[in-house]
N, C-alpha and C positions, 0 to 999 in steps of 0.2 A: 530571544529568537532573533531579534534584529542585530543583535552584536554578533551571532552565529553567522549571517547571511553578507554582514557587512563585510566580516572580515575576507570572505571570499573572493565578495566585489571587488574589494581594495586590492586584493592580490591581481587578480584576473586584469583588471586596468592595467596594474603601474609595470606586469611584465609579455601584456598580450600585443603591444604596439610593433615589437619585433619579431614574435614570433609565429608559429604557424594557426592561426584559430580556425576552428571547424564544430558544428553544431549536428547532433545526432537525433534523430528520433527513434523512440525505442517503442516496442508491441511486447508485452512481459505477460505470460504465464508464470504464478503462482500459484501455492498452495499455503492453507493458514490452519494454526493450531484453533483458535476459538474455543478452548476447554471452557470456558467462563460462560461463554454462551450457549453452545450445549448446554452447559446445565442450568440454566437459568429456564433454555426449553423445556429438557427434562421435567425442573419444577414445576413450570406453569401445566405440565400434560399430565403429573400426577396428583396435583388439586386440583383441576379444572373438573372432576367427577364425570367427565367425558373422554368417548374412547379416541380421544384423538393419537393421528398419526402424525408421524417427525416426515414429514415429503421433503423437507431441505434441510438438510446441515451445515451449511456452509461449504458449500465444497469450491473447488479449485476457479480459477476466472481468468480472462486475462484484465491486465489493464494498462494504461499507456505513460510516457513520459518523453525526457527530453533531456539532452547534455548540451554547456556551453562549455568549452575548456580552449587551451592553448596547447603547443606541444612544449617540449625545452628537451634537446638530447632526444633520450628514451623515456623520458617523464610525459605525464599531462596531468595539468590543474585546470578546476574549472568548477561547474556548478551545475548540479540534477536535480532533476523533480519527477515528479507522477499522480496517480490516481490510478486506484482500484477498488473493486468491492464484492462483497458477497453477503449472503442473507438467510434465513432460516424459514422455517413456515411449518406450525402444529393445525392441521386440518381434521375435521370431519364432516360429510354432508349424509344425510341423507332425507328420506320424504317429509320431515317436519321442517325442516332447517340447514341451516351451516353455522359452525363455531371454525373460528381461524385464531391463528394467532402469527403475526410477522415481524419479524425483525430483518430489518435491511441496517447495513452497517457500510459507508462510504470512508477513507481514508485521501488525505492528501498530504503530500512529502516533498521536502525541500531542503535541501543540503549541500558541501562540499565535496568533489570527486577528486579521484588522485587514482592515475594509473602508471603502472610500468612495464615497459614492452622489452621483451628476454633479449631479443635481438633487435638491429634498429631497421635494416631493410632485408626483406625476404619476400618472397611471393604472398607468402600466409604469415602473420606476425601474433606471437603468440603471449599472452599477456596476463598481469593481474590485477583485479581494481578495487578500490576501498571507498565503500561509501559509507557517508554517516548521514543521518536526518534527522530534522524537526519533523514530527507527524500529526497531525489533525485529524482524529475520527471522529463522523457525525453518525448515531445510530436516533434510528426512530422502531418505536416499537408500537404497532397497531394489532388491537384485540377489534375482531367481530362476530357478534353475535344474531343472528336470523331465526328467530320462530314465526310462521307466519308470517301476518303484517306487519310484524315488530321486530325494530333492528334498532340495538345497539354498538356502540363506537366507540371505541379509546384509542387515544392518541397517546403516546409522552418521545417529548424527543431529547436525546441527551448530547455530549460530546467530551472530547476528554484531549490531553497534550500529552505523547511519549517521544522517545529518540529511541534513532535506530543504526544500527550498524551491520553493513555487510559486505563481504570478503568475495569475488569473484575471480573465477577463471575463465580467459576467454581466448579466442582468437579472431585477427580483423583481416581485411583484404583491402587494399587503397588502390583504387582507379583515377589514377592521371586525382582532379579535383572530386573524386567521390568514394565513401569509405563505406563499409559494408563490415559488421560486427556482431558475434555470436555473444553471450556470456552465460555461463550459467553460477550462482550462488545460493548464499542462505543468508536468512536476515534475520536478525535477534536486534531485542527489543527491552527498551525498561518501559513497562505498561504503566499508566498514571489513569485514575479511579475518571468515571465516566459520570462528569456532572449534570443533572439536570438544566436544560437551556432556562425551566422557568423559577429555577432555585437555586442558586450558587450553591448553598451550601450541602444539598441534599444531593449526592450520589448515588450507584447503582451496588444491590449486592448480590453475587452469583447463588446457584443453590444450595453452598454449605453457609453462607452468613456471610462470607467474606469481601470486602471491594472488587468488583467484578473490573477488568481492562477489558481492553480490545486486542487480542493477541494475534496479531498480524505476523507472526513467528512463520517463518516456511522458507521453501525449496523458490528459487528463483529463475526464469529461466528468460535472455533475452533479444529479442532480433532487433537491430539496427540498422537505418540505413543515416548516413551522413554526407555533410559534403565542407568542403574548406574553402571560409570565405576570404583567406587571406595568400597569399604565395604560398604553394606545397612546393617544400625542397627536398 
């Protein structure tokens, strides 16, 4: 991962001195596959011998990031990250108790950017970008159980390393030193098996037997605002 990150550095240094640099903050709506964790829900809700229900799936979220890049021409290189998440929840209460069961699942991403804009100055500029990433999912999975005065807890928290790839279309608008950008994509993923923090060797498996991932797989959507900290020409 650090020879991934360096070599962007290296890049970004040796040819951002002359060119135009600008920094983006981005607000991104996604949505994510999580087939692995579903059923891993699933599992826990059809042995648990209780009638619980699925209140979460993992459904859509936003979550945030950030672009360092240069321009050159119609090009820009540079460097992106983020963070987002999303979670699940098997619940039942009623007058003896509550049983739960949650999984919260956090991811963070770090990678090279590369975009190309169709045209080089218009009102509205309209564009394609290529992200790839190192990604970092930390999932905790907490079981609770209440009858009465008696409550039990489980903890296990795991984490796991995938890369990721996604293809975007977008269009920006550039104000004198501030830039303003839409994008929407998809992000595909090679999933790697989500190890226990307190056992290397022991991993996670979904409800057919299988190494469960983190499948961060979805629809991307997202709002930018920027601004350029060097001469805009």
């Amino acid at each position: 991962m650090r020879t991934y990150v360096a070599a962007t550095l290296m890049l970004f240094a040796t040819s951002a001195s002359c060119q135009n640099i600008y920094l983006v903050g981005e607000v991104n709506y996604s949505t994510f596959g999580m087939n692995d964790m579903k059923s891993i829900q699933q599992d826990f809700i059809s042995k648990s011998g209780l009638p619980l229900n699925a209140v979460d799936q993992f459904p859509s979220y936003i979550g945030f990031g950030g672009i360092a890049a240069f321009e050159w021409h119609q090009f820009s290189f540079g460097l992106q990250g983020g963070y987002t998440s999303t979670g699940g929840r098997a619940d039942y209460e009623d007058y003896s108790g509550v049983a739960r069961f949650d999984q919260t699942i956090k991811c963070y991403w770090v990678g090279p950017y590369f975009q190309y804009r169709f045209v080089a100055n218009s009102s509205w500029i309209p564009f394609v970008n290529f992200r790839s990433s190192y990604i970092r999912t930390n999932l905790d999975l907490n079981t609770l159980l209440e009858v009465g005065s008696s409550v039990q807890t489980g903890e296990t928290s795991l984490h796991s390393r995938s890369y990721g790839f996604r293809p975007e279309l977008g269009v920006s608008k550039n104000l004198k030193k501030v830039l303003f950008q839409f994008t929407i994509g998809y992000e595909l993923q090679i999933h790697g098996k989500l190890y226990s923090d307190s056992n290397s060797s022991a991993y996670l498996l979904n409800g057919s037997g299988s190494p469960a991932g983190a499948e961060w797989d979805g629809l991307r959507a997202s709002f930018g605002v920027g601004i350029f900290i060097s001469k805009h020409e």
